[in-house]
C-alpha positions in Angstrom: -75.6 72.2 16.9 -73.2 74.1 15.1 -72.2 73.8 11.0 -68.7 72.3 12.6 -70.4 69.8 15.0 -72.6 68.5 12.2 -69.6 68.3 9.8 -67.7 66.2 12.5 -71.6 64.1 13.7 -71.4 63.1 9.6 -67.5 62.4 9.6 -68.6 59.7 12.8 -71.0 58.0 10.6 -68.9 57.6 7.6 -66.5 56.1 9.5 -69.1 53.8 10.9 -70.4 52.7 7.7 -66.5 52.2 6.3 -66.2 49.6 9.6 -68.8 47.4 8.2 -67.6 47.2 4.6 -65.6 44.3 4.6 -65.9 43.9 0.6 -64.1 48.1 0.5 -61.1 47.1 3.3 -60.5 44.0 1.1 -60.3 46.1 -1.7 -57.5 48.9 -0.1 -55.3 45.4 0.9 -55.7 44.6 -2.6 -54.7 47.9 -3.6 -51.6 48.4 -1.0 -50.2 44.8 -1.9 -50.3 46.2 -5.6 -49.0 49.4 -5.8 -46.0 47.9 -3.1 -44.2 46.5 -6.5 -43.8 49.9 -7.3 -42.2 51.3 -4.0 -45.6 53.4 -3.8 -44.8 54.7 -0.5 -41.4 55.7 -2.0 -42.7 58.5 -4.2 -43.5 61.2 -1.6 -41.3 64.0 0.1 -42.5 66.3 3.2 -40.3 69.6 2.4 -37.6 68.7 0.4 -36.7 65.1 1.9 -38.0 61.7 1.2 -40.6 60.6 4.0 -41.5 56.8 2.8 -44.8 56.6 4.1 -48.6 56.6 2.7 -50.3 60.2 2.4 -52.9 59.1 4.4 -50.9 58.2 7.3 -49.3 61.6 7.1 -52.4 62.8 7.4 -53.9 60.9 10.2 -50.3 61.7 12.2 -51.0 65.4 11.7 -54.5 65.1 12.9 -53.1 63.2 15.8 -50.4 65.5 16.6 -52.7 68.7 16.6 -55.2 66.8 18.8 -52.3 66.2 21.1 -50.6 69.0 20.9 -47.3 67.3 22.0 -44.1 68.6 23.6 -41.8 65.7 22.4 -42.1 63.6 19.8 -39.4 60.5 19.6 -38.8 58.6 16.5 -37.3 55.5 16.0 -35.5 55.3 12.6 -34.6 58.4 10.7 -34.2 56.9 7.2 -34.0 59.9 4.8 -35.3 62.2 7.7 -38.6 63.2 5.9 -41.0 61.9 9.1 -38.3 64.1 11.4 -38.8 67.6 8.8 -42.5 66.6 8.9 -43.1 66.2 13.0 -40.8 69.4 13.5 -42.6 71.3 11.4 -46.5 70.2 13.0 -44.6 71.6 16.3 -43.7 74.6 14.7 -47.3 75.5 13.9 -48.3 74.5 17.0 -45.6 76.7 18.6 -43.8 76.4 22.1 -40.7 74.9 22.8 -41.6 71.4 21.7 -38.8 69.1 20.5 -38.2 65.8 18.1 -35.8 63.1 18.8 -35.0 60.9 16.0 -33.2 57.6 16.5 -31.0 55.7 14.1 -28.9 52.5 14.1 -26.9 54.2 10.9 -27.5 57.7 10.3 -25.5 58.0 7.0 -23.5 60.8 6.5 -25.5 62.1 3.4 -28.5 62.4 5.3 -27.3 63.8 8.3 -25.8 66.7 5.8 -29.7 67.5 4.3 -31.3 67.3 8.0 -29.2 69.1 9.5 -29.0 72.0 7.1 -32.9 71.9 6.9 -34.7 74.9 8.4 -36.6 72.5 10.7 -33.6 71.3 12.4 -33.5 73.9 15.2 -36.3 71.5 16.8 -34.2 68.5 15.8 -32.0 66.0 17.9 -30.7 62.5 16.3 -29.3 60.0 18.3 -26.5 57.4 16.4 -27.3 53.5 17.9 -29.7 50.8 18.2 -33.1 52.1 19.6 -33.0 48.8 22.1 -29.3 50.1 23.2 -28.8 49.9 27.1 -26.8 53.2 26.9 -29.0 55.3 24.2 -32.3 54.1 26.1 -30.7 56.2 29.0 -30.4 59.2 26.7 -33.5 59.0 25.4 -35.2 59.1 29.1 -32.7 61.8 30.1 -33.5 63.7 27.2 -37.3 63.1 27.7 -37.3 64.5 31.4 -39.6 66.9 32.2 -40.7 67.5 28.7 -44.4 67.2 29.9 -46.4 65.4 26.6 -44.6 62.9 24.7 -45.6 60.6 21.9 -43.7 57.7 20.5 -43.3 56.3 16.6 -41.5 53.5 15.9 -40.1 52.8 12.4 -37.0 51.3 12.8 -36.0 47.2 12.7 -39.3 45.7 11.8 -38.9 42.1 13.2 -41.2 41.0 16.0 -38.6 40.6 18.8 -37.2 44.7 18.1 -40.3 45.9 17.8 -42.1 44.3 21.1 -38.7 45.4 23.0 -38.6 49.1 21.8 -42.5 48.4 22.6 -41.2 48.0 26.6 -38.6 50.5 26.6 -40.6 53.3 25.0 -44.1 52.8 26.2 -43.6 54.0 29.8 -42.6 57.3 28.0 -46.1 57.7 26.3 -47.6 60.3 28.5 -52.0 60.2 29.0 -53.8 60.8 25.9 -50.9 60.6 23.6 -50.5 58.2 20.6 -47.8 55.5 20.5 -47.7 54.4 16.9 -46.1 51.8 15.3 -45.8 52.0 11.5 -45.7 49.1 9.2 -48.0 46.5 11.0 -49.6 46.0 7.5 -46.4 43.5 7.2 -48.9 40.7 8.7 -51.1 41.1 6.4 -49.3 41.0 3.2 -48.8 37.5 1.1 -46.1 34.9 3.3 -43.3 35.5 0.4 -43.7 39.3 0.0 -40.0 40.2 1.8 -37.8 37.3 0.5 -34.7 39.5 1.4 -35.9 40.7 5.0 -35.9 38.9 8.3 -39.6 40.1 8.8 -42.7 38.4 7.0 -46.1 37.1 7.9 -45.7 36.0 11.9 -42.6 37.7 12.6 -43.5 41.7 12.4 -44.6 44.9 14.3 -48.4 43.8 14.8 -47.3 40.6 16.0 -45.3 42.5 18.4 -48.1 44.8 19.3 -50.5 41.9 20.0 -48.1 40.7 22.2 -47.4 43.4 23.9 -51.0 44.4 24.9 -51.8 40.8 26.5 -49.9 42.1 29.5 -49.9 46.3 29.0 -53.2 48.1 29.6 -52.3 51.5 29.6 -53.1 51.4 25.6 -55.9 50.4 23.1 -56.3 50.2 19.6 -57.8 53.3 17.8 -59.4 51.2 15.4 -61.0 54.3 14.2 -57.9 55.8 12.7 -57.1 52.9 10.6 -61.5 52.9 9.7 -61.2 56.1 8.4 -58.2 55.5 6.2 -59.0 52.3 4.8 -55.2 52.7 3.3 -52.5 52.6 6.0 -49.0 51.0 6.9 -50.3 50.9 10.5 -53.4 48.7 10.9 -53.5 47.8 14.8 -50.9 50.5 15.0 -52.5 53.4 16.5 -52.2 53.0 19.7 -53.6 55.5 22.2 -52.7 56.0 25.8 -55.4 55.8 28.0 -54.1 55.4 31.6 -51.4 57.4 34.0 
């Protein structure tokens, strides 16, 4: 066995042995429902722009895009744009003529300005409109025609109802072996008043929505490993990988 294959043998049983400590994964909710007074997931930037998400699920989206090697990658919600420079730029290193598609009810003007004068942008499209849109649906699939690999993030409207729809529009996208991932599941699993000014909360959220969803979808299954190996993440239940055609 190579130095590599026992480096990746010990990486399996770590993992193993952070599955079965329930007391640790108690800790980490602890820990996110803390440092989310303070906007934690606010603080970080992937080239220049603001990406609002957790390091580690930067990480383990780099370590799935690599694997994946994709030749789109669609986004729903742009926000600052951050995830966009950051998903560009993995295709970049990977090189070929892969592409991003961001997607965004209200791309403000300001942000449009820093994305679009970003370096990265050549491997950048954005699409104005509601991700669950008759009409930008249809641009999205033309756009996604013949692009060979795809894999799908969704970020956008966080209620259960626009999450499991964009969860039937974009799924059949999601080509064999690619990752559908849907961020901010960890809503569930937060305290029943933590978004007194959001229509989302405990019951109503994106892993609601992907429960429901894989009751009657079997093409995808949970990599719980992902999520085992992070212990901190925005996307518990969210990882979901493509297993069938």
């Amino acid at each position: 066995m190579s130095e590599v294959a026992k480096s990746f043998a010990e990486v399996r049983k770590n993992i193993g042995g952070l599955r079965k400590d329930l007391a640790l994964q108690g800790l980490s909710n602890i820990w996110m429902r803390e440092t989310a007074r303070y906007k934690y997931s606010y603080n970080f930037t992937w080239l220049g722009l603001p990406i609002i998400q957790f390091p580690q699920d930067i990480l383990a989206m780099q370590e799935i895009i690599w694997q994946v090697k994709p030749d789109l990658i669609i986004e729903t919600g742009i926000a600052h744009g951050g995830s966009l420079i950051f998903y560009a730029s993995m295709l970049e290193l990977i090189g070929g003529d892969s592409h991003v598609l961001g997607i965004d009810i209200d791309i403000r003007p300001h942000n449009r300005i820093e994305i679009e004068k970003h370096p990265m942008f050549k491997c950048i499209t954005m699409i104005q409109g509601s991700s669950t849109d008759e009409e930008v649906v249809k641009q999205v699939y033309d756009f996604a025609k013949g692009r060979g690999k795809v894999l799908v993030a969704l970020d956008s409207n966080h209620t259960h109802a626009h999450v499991l729809r964009e969860l039937e529009l974009y799924s059949p996208l999601v080509t064999k072996g690619s990752y559908l991932v849907v961020f901010d599941t960890a809503i569930e699993d937060m305290p029943e008043d933590f978004f007194p000014d959001r229509p989302w909360g405990r019951g109503n959220n994106p892993k609601t929505a992907v429960w429901e969803f894989l009751k009657t979808n079997d093409r995808f299954v949970i990599d719980k490993e992902i999520e085992n190996k992070l212990l901190i993440t925005v996307a518990p239940d969210g990882y979901l990988k493509c297993t069938k055609e």
